[in-house]
Structures are given as C-alpha cells and as structure tokens.
MINUPA-731725 format. One record per residue (C-alpha): residue number from 1; x, y, z. Coordinates in steps of 0.05 Angstrom, whole numbers, plus 5000, padded with zeros to 4 digits. Each point is the difference from the previous one (the first is absolute). Example, Ala and Ser with C-alpha at 12.3 -4.5 7.8 and 13.67 -1.06 7.14 Angstrom:
<rs>
{1; {5246; 4910; 5156}};
{2; {5027; 5069; 4987}};
</rs>
This chain:
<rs>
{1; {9264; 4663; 7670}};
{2; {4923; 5003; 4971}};
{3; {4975; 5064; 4975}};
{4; {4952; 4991; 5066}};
{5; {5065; 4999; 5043}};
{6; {5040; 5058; 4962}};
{7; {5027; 5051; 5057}};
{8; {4972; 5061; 5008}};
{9; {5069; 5039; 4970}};
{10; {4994; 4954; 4939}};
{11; {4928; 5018; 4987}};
{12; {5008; 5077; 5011}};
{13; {5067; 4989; 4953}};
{14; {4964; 4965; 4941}};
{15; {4947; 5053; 5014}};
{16; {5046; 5051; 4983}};
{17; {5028; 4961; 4937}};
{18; {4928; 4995; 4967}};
{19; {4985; 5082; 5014}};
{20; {5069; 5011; 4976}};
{21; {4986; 4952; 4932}};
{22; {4931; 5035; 4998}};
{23; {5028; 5069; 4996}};
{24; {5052; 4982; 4944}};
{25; {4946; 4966; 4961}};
{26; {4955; 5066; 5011}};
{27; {5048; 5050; 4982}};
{28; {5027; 4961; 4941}};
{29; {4927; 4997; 4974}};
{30; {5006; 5073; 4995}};
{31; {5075; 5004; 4966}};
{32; {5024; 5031; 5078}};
{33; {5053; 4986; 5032}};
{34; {4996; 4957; 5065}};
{35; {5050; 5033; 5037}};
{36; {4965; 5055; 4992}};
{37; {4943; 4973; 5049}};
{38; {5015; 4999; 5074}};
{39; {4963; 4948; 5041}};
{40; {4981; 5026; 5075}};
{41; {4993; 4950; 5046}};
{42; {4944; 5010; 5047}};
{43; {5005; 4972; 5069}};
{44; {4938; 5032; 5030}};
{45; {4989; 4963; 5065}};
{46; {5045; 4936; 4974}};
{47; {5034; 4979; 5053}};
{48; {5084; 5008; 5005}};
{49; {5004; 4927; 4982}};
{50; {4972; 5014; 4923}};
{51; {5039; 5062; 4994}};
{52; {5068; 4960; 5016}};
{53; {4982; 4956; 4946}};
{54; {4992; 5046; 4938}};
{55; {5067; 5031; 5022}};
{56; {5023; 4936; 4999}};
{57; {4975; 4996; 4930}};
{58; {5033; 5057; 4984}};
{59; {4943; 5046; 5002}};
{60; {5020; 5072; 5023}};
{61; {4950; 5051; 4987}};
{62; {4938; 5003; 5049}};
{63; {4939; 5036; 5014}};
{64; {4963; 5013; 5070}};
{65; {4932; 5029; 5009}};
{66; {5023; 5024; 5073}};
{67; {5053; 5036; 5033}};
{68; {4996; 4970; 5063}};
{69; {5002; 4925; 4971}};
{70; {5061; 5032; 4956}};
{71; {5031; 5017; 5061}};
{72; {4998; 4934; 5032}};
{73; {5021; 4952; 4942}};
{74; {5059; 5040; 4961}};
{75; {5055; 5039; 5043}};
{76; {5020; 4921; 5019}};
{77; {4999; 4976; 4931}};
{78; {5033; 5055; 4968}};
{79; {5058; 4984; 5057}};
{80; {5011; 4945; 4948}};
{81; {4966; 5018; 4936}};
{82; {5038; 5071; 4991}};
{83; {4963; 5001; 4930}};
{84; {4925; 5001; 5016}};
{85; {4956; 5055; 4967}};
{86; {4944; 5015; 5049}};
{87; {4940; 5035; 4969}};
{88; {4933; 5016; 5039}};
{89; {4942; 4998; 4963}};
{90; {4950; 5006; 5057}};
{91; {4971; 5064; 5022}};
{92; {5048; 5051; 5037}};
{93; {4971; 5033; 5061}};
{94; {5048; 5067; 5011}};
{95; {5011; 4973; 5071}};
{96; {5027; 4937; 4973}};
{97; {5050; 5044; 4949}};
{98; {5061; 5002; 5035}};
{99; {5006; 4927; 5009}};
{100; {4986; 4985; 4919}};
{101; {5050; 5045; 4981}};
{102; {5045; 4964; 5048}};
{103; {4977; 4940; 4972}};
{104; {4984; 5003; 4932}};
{105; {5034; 5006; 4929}};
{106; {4937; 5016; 4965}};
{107; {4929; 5026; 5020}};
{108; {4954; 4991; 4950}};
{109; {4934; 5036; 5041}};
{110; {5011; 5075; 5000}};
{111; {4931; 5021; 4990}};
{112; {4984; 5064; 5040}};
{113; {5042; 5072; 5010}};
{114; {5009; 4978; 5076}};
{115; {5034; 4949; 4991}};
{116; {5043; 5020; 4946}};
{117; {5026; 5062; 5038}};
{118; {5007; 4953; 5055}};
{119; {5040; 4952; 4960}};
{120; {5041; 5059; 4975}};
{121; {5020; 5025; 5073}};
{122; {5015; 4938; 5023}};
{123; {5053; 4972; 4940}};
{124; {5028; 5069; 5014}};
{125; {5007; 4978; 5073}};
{126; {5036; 4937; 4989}};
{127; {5029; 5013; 4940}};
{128; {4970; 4941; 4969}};
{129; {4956; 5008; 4930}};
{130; {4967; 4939; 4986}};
{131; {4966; 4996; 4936}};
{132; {4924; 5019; 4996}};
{133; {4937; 4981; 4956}};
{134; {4932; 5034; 4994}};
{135; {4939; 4959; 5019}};
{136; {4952; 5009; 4947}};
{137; {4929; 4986; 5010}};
{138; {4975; 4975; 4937}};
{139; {4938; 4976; 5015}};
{140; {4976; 5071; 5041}};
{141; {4990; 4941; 5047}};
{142; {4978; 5046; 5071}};
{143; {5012; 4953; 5051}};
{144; {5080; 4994; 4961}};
{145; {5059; 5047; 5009}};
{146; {5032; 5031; 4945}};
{147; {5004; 5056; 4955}};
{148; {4940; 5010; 4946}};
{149; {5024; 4992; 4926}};
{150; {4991; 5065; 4986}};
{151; {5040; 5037; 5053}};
{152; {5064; 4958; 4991}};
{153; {5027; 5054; 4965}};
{154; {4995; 5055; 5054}};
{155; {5013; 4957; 5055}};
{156; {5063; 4977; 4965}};
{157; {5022; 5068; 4991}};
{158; {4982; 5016; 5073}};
{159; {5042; 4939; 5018}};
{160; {5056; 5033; 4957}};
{161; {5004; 5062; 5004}};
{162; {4976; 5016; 5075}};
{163; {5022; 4939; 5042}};
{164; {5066; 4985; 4952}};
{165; {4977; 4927; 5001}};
{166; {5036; 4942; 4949}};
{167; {4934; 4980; 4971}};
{168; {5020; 4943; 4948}};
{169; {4936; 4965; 4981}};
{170; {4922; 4981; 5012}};
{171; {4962; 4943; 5045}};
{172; {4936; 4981; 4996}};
{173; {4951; 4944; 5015}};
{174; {4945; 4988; 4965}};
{175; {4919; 4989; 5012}};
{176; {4986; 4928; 5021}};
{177; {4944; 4993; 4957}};
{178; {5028; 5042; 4944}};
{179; {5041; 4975; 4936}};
{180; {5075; 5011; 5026}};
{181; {5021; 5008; 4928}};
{182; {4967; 5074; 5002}};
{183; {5031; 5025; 5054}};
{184; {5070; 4973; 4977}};
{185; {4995; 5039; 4941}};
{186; {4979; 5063; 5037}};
{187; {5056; 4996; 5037}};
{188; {5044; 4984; 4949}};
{189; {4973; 5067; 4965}};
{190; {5014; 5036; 5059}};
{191; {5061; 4979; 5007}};
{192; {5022; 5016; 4928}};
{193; {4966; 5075; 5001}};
{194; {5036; 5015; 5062}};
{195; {5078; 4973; 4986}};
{196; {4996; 4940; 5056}};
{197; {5038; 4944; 4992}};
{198; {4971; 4949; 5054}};
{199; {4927; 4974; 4997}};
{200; {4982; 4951; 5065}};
{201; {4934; 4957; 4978}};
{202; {4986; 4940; 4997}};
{203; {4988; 4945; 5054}};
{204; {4999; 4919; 5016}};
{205; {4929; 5003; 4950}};
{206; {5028; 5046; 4942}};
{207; {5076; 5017; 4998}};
{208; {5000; 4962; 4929}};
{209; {4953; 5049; 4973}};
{210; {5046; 5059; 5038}};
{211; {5064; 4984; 4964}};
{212; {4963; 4994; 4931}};
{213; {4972; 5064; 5023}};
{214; {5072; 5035; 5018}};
{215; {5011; 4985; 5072}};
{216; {5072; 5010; 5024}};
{217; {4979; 4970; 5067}};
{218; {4942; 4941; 5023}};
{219; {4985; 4988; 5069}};
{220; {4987; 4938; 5010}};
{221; {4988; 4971; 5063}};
{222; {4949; 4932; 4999}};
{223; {5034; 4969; 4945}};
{224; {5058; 4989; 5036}};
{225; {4987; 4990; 5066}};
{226; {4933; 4972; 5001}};
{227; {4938; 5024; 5035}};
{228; {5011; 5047; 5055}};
{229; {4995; 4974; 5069}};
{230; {4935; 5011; 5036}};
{231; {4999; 5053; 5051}};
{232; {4984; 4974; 5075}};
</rs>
C-alpha cells in the first residue's frame, strides 16, 4: 500500500507516533521527563471514524471544545474504552454544567464566580469531582474568556475557599499574533507562585515550545487528525 493509499486509521496512528516522538524529543531538550507530559487528543468536530482510530492506536486521553459534541461521541466509546480521560477545554455555559460534570474528568475553563459556584453545587449533586483548571487570559485578549494574570490569585482562593472546588492547575491559549513562548512562561510563573501542578498550553502550531516551557498537558488536535472538516 502507497503512502497515497495509507487508511485513514494508519495515518491518524503514525500521526500520533510523530507528536508522541516530538514531545520526547522536546522534553528531553529540557532534561524533563516525558512521562511527565500528557498529550490530549482533540477531536473537535472529527468525525467518530478518526476518534476510533487513535483509540485504536492506543491513544486515551482527549479533549472536546463542546459538551454537546462530548455527549454524542463518548458514553458509547467508553462502553468499550473504560480508561478514557475526558477533559473540556471549550467554554462552559452554567446551563451546560450538569452534563460536563457528568461527562468530564477534567475542566480546564473555570473562569468566572458563576460558574464555579455552579460547578461546586452540581459535583455536590452527583457526587462526582472532576478535576478543574483556571483559564487564564494572558493576552487581556477582550473578545477571550479567562481570568486576567493578575487576579489568579483571588479567584483561586475564591475557587478554594468559597465553592470547595479541586482546582489542580492553569489553561491558557495564547494571542494568534503574539510570541507563544511569552505566554508559556507566564503561565508557568503562575503556576509556580500559586502551588499548581498542571499547566494546559500548547497546540497543533506550538506544543514543542509548551513542553520546553513546562507543560504537563498539549492539546493537540490538527496534527493528528488533519484539517477539520468544513462545516455545511
């Protein structure tokens, strides 16, 4: 079989081969540990077909942007794939909250008191506390969600102390037309000042420079399964 005939699963599996080779290289470059860098799938919009194929491959950890598509594409595969980590990395709406913590193992976009109370009430409903991040902002971008560098502190604390919430690390994405490098180490800082152990950054275009940068998670969606399909 030609390159030009390869199967869809084998492309999305050597996909997933070269991010996984890229991330060793990166983190070596930096004396880290490999293991200590999660890669997050993201299937945003992908059809089923491309998702079967990286659990094929053995991939297990994946990202969504949206509940709803969440919703439709894991409760069957996790009937076979007990071991999936789900993380949403897409905006929350508080109307949309009791199906993410349903759904999810990690949200990484608590970035407003609303929604953190909200979070809070419902985990105590269904007695399920998935893991959460802090969006950070770091480009004071106003047309992007998140929390502003400078009140991650308080709003940690309110996430703490008020709502009881399990916050374990930071997310972020950076400006498009902006050196990611900066914001990495930003968050990085952040991280560091405020005792966080997780740090989401880093996409398809600059999850090298993440993990030499301290990322314990990339999301990477593009690299592995291609362009996304075009809407109708």
């Amino acid at each position: 079989m030609t390159s030009a005939e390869a199967s869809p699963s084998a492309d999305i599996a050597a996909n997933l081969a070269d991010v996984r080779r890229a991330i060793v290289h990166a983190a070596e470059a930096v004396g880290r540990d490999p293991a200590s860098v999660t890669l997050i799938a993201v299937g945003k919009v992908q059809p089923v077909e491309k998702l079967e194929a990286a659990l094929a491959a053995g991939q297990r950890v994946f990202g969504e942007n949206r509940v709803q598509e969440a919703k439709a594409k894991f409760p069957a595969q996790r009937e076979h794939y007990t071991d999936i980590e789900l993380h949403l990395i897409g905006p929350l709406q508080t109307n949309k909250v009791k199906d993410a913590v349903a759904l999810f193992d990690v949200i990484q976009t608590v970035d407003r008191p609303k929604l953190a109370q909200a979070l809070a009430e419902e985990m105590a409903k269904q007695g399920k506390h998935p893991r959460c991040y802090i969006e950070v902002n770091t480009g004071a971008e106003p047309q992007k969600a998140g929390i502003l560098p400078q009140d991650v502190g308080s709003f940690l604390e309110t996430c703490r102390a008020e709502y009881g919430l399990d916050i374990s690390g930071l997310m972020c994405i950076p400006p498009a037309d902006e050196e990611p490098a900066l914001h990495f180490a930003l968050l990085a800082d952040l991280a560091k000042r405020h005792g966080l152990p997780d740090l989401s950054m880093g996409m398809s275009g600059d999850y090298e420079t993440a993990v030499r940068f301290g990322a314990t998670h990339v999301r990477v969606g593009t690299a592995i399964f291609g362009a996304r399909p075009a809407k109708d």
